[in-house]
N, C-alpha and C positions, 0 to 999 in steps of 0.2 A: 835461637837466633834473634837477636834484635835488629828493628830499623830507626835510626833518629831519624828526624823528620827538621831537626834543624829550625826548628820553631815555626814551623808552617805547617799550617791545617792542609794535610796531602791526604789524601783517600789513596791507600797504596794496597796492592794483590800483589801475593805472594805466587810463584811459580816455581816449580821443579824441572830440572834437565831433563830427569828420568821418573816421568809421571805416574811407568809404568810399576815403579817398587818407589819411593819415595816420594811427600807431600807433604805439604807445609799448608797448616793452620793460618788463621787469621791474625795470632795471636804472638805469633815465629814461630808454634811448636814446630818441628823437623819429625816425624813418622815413619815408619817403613807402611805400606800400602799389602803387601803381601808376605807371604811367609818363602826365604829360598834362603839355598845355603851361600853363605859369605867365608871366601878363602882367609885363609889369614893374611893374604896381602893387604896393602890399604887401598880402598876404594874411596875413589873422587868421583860426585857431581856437584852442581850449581844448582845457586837459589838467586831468583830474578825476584828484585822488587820494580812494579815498575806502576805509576803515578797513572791512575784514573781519569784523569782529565787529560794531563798533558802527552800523556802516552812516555813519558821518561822512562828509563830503564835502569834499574842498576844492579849488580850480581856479588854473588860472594859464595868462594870454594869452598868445598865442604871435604873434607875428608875424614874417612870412618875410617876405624880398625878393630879387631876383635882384642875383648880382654885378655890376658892371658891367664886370668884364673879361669874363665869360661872356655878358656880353649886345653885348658891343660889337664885343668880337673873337674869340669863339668858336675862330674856327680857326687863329689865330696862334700860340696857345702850347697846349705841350700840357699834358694834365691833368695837376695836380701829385701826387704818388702819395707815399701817409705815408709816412715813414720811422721807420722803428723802430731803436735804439743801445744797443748793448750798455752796460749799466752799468759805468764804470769800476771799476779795481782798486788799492786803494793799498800799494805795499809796504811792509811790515815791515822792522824792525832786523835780522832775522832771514834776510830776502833772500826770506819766501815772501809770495804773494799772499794778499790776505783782501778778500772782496767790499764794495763798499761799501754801509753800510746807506742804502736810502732809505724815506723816508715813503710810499711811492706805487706802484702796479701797473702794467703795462702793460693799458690799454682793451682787452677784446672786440673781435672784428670782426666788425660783423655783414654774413651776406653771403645776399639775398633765394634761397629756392629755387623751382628752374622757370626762372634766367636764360637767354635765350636768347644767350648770348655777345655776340660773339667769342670761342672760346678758343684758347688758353689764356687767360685773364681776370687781368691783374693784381690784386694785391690789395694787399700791403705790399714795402714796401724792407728787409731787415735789411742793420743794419752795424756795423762794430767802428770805435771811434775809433783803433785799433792799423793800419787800412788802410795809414795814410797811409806808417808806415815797414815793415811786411812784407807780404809776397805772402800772400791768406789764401785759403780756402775755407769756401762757407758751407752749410749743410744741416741737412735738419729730419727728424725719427723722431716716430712714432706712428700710429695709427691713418689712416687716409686718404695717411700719407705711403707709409712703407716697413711697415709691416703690414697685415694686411685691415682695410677696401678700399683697396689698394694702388694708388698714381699719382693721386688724385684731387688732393692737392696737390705743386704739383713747385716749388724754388729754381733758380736759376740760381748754380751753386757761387762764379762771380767777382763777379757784381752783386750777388748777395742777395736780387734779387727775387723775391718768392715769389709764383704764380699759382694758378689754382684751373684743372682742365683740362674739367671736363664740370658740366652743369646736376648742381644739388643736391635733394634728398626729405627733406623735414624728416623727412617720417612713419619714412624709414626711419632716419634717425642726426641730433639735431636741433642736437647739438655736436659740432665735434671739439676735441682739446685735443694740441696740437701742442708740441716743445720743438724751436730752433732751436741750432748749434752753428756755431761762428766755429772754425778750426784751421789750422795753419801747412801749408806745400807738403811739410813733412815727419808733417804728423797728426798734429801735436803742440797740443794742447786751448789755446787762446789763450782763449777768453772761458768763464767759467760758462755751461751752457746756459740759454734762458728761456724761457719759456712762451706759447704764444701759444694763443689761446682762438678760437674761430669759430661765431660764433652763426647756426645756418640760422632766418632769417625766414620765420616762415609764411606760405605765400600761401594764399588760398581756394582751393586747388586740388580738394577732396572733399567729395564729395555724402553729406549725409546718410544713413543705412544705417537701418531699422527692425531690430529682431533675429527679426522675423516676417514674412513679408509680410502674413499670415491672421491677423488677433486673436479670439480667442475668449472671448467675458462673459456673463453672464446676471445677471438683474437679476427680481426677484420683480414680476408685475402687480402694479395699484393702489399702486406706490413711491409716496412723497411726492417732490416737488419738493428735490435736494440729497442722493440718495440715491446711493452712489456704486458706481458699475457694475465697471470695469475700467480700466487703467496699460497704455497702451502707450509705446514705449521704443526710440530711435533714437539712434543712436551716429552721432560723426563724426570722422574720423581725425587733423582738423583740432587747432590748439592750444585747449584747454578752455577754457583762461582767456583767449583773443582772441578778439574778436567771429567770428572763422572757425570757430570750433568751437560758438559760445554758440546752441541751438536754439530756436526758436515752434515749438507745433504749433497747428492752427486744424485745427476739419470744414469740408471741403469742400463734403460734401454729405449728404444722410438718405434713402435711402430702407425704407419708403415716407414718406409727407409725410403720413401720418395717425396719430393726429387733430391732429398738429400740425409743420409744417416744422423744428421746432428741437425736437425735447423730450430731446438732448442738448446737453451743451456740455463743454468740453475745457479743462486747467487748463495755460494755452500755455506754461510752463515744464517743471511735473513731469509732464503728460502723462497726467493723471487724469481718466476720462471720467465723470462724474454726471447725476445727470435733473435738469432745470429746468423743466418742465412735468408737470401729471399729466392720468392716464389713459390709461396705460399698461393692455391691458386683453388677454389672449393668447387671449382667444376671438375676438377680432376683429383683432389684429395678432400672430404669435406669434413674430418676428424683424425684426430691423433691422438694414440693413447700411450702415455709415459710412464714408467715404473721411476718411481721416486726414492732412495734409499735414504735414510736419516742415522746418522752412528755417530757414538758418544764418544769419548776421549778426546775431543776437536779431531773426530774422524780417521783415528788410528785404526787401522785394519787387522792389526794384532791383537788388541787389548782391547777394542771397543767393542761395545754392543749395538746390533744393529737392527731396523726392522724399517720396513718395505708399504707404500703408498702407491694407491693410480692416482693419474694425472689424464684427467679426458677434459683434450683441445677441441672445442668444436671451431672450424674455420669458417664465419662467417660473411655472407655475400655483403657485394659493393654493385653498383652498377658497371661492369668492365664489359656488358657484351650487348649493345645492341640489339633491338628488333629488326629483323629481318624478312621483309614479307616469302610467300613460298611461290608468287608469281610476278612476272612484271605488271600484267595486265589481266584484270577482272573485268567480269562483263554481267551484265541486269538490263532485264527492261521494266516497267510499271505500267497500267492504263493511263488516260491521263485525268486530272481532276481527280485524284486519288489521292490523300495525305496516310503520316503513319503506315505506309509500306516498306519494308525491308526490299530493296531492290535487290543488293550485292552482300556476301559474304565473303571481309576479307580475311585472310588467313596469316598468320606472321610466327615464326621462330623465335623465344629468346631462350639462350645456355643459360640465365642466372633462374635464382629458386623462385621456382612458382608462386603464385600470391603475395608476392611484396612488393612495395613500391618500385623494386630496381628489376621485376619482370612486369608488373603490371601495365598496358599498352595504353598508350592515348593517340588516337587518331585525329587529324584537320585537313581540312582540304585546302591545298594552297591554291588552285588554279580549277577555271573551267567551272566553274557555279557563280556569278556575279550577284545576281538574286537572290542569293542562301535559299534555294528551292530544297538543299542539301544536308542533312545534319549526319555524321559516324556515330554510333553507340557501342559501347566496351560490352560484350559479353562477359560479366564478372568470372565466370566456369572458362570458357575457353577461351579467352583472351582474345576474341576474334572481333572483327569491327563490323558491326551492322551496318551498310547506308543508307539510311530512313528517308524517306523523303516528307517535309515537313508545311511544302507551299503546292497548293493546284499545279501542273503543267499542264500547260493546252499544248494539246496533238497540231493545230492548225497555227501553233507560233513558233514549237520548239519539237522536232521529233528526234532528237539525238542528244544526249551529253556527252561529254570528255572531261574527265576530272582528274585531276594530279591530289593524289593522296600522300601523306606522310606518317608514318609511327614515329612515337616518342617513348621515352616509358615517365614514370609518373617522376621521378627523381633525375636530377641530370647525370650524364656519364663522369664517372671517374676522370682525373685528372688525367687529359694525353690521349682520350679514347674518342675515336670522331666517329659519326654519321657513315654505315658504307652507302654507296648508289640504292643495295639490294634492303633500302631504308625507305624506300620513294617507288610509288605505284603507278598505275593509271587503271580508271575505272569506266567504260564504256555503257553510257545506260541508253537504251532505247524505250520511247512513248509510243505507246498501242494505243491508237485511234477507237475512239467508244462511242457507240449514241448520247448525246446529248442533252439534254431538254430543251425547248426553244421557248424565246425568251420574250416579251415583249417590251418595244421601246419606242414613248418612256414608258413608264409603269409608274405612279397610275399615271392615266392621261385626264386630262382636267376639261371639258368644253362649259360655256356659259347657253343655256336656253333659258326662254321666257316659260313659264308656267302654265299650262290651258292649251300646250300644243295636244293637236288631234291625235290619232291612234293612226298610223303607217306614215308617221313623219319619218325621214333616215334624217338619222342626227350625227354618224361620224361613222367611220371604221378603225376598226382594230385590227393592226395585222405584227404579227409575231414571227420572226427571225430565226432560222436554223442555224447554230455556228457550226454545224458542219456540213463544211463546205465542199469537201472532198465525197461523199454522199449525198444520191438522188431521193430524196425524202418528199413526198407530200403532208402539207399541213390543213389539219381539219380543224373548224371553233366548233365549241358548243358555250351554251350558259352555266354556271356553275352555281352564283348568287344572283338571285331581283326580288329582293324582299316585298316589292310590294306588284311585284309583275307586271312591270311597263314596258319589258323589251322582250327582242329577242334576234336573234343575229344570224347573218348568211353563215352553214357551215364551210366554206366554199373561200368566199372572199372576204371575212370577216365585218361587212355590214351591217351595223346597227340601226335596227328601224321602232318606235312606238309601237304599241299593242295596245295602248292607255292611254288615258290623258293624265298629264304628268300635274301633280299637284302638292306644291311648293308646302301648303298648309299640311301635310300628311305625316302622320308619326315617323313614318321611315327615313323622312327628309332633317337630317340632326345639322345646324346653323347652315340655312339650305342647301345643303352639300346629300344628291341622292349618290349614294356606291353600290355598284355594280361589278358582279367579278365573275372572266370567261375563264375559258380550257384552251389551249391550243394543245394538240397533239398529232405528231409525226408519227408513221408507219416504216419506224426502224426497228430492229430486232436489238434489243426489247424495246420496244415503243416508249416514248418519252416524253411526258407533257410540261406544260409552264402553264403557271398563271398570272392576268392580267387585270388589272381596276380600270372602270371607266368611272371615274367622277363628275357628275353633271350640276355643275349652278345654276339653280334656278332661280329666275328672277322675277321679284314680284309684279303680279296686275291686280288691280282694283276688283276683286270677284268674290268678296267678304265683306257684306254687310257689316256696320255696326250696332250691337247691345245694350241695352240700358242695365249697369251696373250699381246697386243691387237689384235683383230683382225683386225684395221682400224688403218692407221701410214701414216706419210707423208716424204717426203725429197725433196733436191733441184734435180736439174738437173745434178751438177757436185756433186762431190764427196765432196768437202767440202762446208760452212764449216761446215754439220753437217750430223751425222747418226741414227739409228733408234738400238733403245733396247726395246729387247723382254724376255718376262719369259714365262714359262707354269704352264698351269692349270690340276690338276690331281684330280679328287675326291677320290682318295683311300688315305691312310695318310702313315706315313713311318712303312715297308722301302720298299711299293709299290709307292712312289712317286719317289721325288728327292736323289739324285741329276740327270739333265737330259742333255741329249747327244744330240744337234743341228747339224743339216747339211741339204746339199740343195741336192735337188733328181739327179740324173744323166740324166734322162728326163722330159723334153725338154731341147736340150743343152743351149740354149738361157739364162737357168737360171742360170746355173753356168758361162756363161759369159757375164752375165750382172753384178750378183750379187756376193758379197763374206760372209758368216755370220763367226764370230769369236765369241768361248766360253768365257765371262768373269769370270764366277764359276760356281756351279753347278745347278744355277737355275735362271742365266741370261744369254744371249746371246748378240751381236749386229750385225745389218746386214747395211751396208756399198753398194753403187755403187763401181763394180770393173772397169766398164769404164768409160772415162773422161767426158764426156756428154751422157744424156738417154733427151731424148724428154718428155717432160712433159704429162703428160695424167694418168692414173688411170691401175695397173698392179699388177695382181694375182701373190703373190710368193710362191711357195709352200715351207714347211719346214717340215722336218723332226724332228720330237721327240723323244727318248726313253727314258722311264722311269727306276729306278732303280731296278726291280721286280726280281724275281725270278719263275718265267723265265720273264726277261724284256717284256715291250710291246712296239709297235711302233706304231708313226700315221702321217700320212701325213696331216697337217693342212696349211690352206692358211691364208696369210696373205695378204689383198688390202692394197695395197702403194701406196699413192698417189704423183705423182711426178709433180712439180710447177718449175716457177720463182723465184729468192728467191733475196734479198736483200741484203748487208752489213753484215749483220743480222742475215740470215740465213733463213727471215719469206719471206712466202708464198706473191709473189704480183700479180698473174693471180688470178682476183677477181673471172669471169664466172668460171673460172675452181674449186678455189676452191668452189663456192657454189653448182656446180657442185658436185663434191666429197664429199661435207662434208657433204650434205642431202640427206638422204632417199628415197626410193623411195612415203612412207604412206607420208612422209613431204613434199613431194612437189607437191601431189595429193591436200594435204589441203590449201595449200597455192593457187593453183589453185580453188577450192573451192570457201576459202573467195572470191577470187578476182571476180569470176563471180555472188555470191551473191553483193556484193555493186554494181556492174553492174545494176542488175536490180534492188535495190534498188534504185538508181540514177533515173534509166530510169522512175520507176513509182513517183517517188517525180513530175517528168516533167510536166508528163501525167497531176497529179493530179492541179499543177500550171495552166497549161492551161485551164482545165474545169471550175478552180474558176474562171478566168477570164473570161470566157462564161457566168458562171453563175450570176458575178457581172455585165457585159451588160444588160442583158436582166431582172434583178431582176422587181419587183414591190410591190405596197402596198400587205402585208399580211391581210388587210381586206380593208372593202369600205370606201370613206370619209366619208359619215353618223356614222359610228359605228365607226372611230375614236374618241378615246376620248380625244387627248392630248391636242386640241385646242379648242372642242366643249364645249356648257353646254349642261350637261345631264338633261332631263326633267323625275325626278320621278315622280311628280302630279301634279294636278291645284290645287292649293291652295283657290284661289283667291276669288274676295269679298272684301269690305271696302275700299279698295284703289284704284284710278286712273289709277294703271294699270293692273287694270282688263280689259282693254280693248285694252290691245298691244296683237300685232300679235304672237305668239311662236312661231311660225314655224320659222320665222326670227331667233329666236335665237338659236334651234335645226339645222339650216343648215347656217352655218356665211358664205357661199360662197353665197347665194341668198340674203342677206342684201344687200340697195341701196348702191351706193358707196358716198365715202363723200364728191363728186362735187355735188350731186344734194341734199345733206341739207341744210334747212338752214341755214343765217351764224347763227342768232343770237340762237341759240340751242349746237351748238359746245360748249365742255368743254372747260376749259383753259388747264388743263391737257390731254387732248387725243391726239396722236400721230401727226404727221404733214402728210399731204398727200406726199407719193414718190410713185414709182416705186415699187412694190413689189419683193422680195429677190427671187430668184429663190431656195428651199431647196431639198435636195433628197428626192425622195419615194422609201419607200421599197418595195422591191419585193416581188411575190407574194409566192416563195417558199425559205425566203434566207436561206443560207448555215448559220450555227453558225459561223464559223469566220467572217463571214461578218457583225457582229453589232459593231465590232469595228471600221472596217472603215465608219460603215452609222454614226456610232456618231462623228467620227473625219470630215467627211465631212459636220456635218449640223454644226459643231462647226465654219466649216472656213465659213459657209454661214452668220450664225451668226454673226460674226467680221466685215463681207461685209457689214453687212444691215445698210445702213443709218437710217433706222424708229426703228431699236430698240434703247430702252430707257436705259440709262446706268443700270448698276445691284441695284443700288442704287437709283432709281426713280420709281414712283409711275408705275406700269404696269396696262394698262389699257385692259379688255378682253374685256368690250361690253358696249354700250350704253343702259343705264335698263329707259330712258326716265328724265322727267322734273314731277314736281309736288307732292304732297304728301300729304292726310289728316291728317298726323302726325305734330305736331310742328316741330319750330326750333332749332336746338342743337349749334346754333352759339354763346350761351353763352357760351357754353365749350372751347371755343378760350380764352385765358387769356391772350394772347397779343393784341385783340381788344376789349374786354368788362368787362377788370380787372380793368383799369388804377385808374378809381375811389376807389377800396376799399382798405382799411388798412391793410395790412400784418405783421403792426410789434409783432402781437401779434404771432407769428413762431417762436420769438427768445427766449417765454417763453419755449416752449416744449420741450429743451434740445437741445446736441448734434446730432442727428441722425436730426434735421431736421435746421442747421445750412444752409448748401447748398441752400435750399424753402428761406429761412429768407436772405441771401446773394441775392436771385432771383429778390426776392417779395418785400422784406422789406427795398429796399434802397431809395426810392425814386425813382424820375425821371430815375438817371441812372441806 
């Protein structure tokens, strides 16, 4: 069957009436699909062509009949089987061949897969029109012939008939594309090869696949009807485009069947499952599981093949159900002045799924807390609201709350879903009245006193407050802090009296401010104290002399070129300090005619030599001070001047004198000190010199020459047996000073290697008690003995400890010498072994040299 197409690029599918024995190829082939018998009447179906894009349609009748040589005589002649012919060749002027053009292909062959034979199965005849006058050979290459999969189709080289040898699998190869070749008895290319094409016809041989067996969708409760859930998806190995591969899916089944047997439905092409029903509701259904069927044919229940899918709906929550508390009214009480108590637990309902947004609770208080004394907290486990309280209550302001509560949940309600009343609380909290502590006010408290008051002045009282007022409490003071112990207080009525005289000038007094800090405590169960500061300024009086500043000064001899400036030290502040009044006493006369001071301001002076020369030495000057007070105070304070030699310069050059003057008496006790410590320091370093040297005289060995080990061999066992020298002396060799000397062995016994006879080295012995510093000089002395000895053998030569004898029932090991019992063998086999043994093969393997 053909379709024109009318010169328009149409993408057209072919379609059969009766899919179920009849199909049509891509290509118009027309097919029977299965094997049944056909009457001899004529049988009509339709072939739909119908436009890919546009969805056009168009059809044409078909009518079959049987042959009637097939019907009549079936088994008189045999099938007649195509023949296929080489295109002829026309020759050229030229003598060579050139194929001839034709308008036309050689057809496709289509051949059903799943045949159950006979095979080998004929299929086509080739032939060369050239048979008639040469002996030919015929044969085919490609895939399925002579390459993988190899032998599926085989020729018969003299007839040309080509068979097919085993059942064909669209799924696995759905073309082969074959090239046939014609050639003479000598292989010489008689025909162009040609092409032969083999269409495997799909049979329904395969069952529908899901790519799941388990689907998994969810789907929000209260969907609307058309709401689209989840896509399941079933593949089939089959041809796509033949009704063998073309899938329905349909549900099987729903369960459960509530609140209604269908509230899915399945879109039987693309496999799209949607709701078609509502009231979908997860508090009361919260899954559905659907059996999903997929079947080939476009879902012919005769002829198609089918296979089976789950479809598990889970129905997911929405906020539809409110919190609900489980009472109208909760009830707490707290102490008061308590924060962070849990007063009330409230308790609430919600039907949607626990732990999520659309059950999770939020509490606020709308009413009856003005002061946020109040805060709700979510038990994240039980959903339940804490009421914390977060601010003091006093029992004497507040002993009652009423609070209006509300639940939310964390997400707002579904669309249409309101708030019920059983949404909205009241919380009744009651404040438990508690001891106290009492307080004082103010705190601190501040009074101003003069300085110098006497001992049992009352300077103030302190008295401290009980805020609870509802409670017969008495209050007792005691002292807590008086740093420097001026006070002390009525316990009774808090009266503060002196004990001291209060003194402004005192370390405890910091920028005159003294503190002081009491107890009050109530006899409440449990008893309760507060504490309070009394801070006292004290203010200054005139009752501190002033000091001449420095105490210690120097000057020359004569009068120039320099003189000494002094200030005073007053501890009181103004206007009992400065400005201050200098002068020199009127006794001793000496000092006002030695000395002259001159005011500079009111809070320096300078003092000057009034005569031409004073002899150098160290001289107390007294000096007169008054301060500016009311009533001024005076003091006679000394000043040591030290008077020197003095330079160009003016500086000091009597060295004794000034170290003299310029050190203390504690500083030159210690200097005296060190000096007689390194004394005897010294002295015992001497001592200790000398006795090493006593001790290094007379040292000796620290054990005997036997149980030396450094030069003996030590004898752990007798071994002995099998050898010759089992019968040397050992004692010889446990005592190497009783071994003969080596003038009396014989010569012919001496090694070549054993030392030469000298003089033996004289080495030190150690003492028998040395001192620890002394192993460094025993080792530096046995080292120079060492250097002496003509018998030692360089560091580098064989050291020879002892004579162990001649003889040996052992063999000789004098073939291991390679320089005396090699010369005969061949080493050039060394050079095969690689690198690493280049050096041996350089050694060994040169020859002679």
């Amino acid at each position: 069957m053909k379709f024109s197409n009318c010169n328009r690029k149409r993408k057209v599918q072919y379609e059969s009436s009766e899919p179920a024995d009849f199909k049509v190829d891509e290509d118009g082939t027309v097919y029977a699909v299965r094997s049944f018998p056909l009457s001899a009447e004529q049988a009509k179906f339709l072939i739909y062509a119908q436009d890919k894009e546009t969805q056009e349609k168009w059809q044409v009748a078909v009518n079959l009949s049987l042959e009637p040589s097939l019907t009549e005589e079936p088994m008189k002649e045999p099938h007649e089987i195509e023949e296929i012919v080489f295109p002829r060749q026309l020759a050229k002027h030229s003598g060579a061949l050139q194929r001839q053009k034709r308008d036309w292909v050689i057809p496709p062959i289509n051949l059903p897969e799943n045949s159950r034979g006979p095979f080998p199965q004929e299929l086509v005849r080739i032939r060369s029109d050239r048979d008639k006058n040469l002996s030919l050979r015929y044969s085919v290459t490609g895939p399925g012939a002579d390459q993988p999969p190899t032998g599926i189709f085989i020729i018969n080289p003299i007839s040309g008939q080509l068979s097919v040898t085993k059942p064909l699998d669209r799924e696995l190869i759905a073309r082969f594309h074959l090239r046939a070749h014609a050639v003479d008895i000598n292989g010489n290319q008689v025909e162009n090869p040609i092409d032969i094409v083999i269409n495997v016809i799909d049979m329904n041989d395969n069952r529908p696949e899901f790519l799941h067996q388990v689907w998994n969708g969810s789907v929000p409760e209260g969907s609307k009807p058309g709401t689209y859930v989840m896509t399941v998806t079933a593949i089939d190995a089959d041809d796509p485009n033949a009704l063998n591969g073309m899938l329905r899916y349909r549900i099987l089944s729903q369960a459960p069947s509530t609140p209604s047997p269908n509230m899915f439905t399945i879109n039987n092409e693309t496999g799209d499952i949607i709701t078609v029903a509502a009231g979908l509701d997860r508090e009361k259904v919260q899954q559905y599981t659907l059996i999903i069927q997929a079947t080939d044919m476009e879902g012919n229940p005769t002829y198609g093949l089918s296979n089976t899918a789950t479809a598990v709906i889970t129905v997911t929550d929405v906020n539809d159900n409110p919190p609900e508390f489980t009472a109208m009214t909760f009830y707490g009480e707290v102490p008061e002045n308590r924060v962070d108590v849990i007063v009330a637990n409230l308790t609430v309902t919600d039907k949607d799924q626990p732990h999520t947004p659309a059950w999770n609770a939020a509490y606020r208080i709308s009413g009856g807390d003005p002061t946020g004394r109040f805060a709700i907290l979510t038990d994240p486990n039980s959903n339940d609201g804490l009421v914390t309280v977060v601010k003091p209550i006093d029992f004497e302001t507040n002993r009652m709350f009423v609070l209006t509560v509300a639940a939310e949940n964390q997400v707002p309600l579904a669309k249409g879903i309101q708030h019920p009343p059983q949404s909205t609380a009241t919380v009744s909290v009651t404040v438990i009245d508690v001891n106290e502590n009492p307080y004082f006010a103010p705190n601190p408290k501040i009074i101003r006193q003069e300085e110098g008051l006497h001992a049992g002045t009352m300077l103030t009282t302190l008295t401290a407050q009980d805020p609870d007022r509802y409670m017969q409490q008495n209050i007792r003071y005691t002292k807590l802090s008086d740093p420097a112990n001026w006070l002390k207080i009525d316990p009774v009525n808090g009266q503060i009296t002196t004990i001291a005289v209060l003194d402004r000038e005192s370390p405890n007094v910091k920028n005159n401010i003294y503190n002081a800090t009491f107890l009050a405590s109530d006899n409440g169960i449990p008893p309760m104290s507060g504490t309070g500061t009394l801070q006292i300024y004290l203010l200054d009086i005139n009752d501190n002399a002033p000091q001449v500043l420095p105490q210690e000064a120097e000057t020359c001899e004569t009068p120039e070129p320099n003189s000494i400036n002094i200030t005073a030290l007053d501890y009181d502040i103004d206007p009992n300090a400065g400005p201050f009044a200098f002068d020199l006493p009127l006794s001793p006369v000496t000092i006002k005619r030695n000395w002259t001071i001159t005011r500079l301001n009111g809070d320096f002076a300078q003092l000057n030599l009034k005569i031409k020369f004073l002899e150098a030495g160290i001289y107390e000057v007294p000096i007169v001070i008054t301060d500016s007070g009311n009533p001024p105070k005076s003091n006679i304070s000394i000043l040591r001047v030290k008077v020197c030699q003095c330079d160009s310069n003016g500086d000091c050059t009597d060295v004794d004198r000034i170290v003299g003057a310029g050190l203390g008496t504690g500083a030159i006790i210690a200097i005296l000190l060190c000096i007689i410590i390194l004394l005897i320091l010294v002295l015992m370093f001497v001592v200790w010199m000398k006795r090493r040297d006593k001790e290094r005289q007379a040292k000796q060995l620290l054990i005997d020459p036997e149980d030396d080990v450094r030069d003996n061999i030590l004898k752990y066992d007798e071994e002995g047996g099998g050898e010759e020298d089992q019968d040397y002396d050992l004692s010889q060799l446990q005592q190497p000073d009783t071994v003969e000397p080596d003038a009396i062995k014989p010569v012919g016994i001496r090694r070549l290697d054993e030392r030469p006879i000298h003089a033996e080295p004289q080495y030190p012995v150690r003492s028998a008690a040395p001192h620890p510093g002394d192993i460094g000089d025993f080792i530096n002395e046995g080292l120079k003995a060492a250097d002496n000895d003509p018998t030692a053998p360089p560091y580098d030569s064989l050291l020879v400890f002892d004579y162990e004898g001649s003889g040996s029932t052992a063999g000789s090991l004098s073939s291991l010498n390679s320089s005396s019992s090699g010369g005969d063998q061949d080493y050039d086999y060394l050079n095969d072994w690689g690198p690493r043994f280049k050096k041996l093969a350089d050694m060994y393997g040169g020859g002679d040299d």
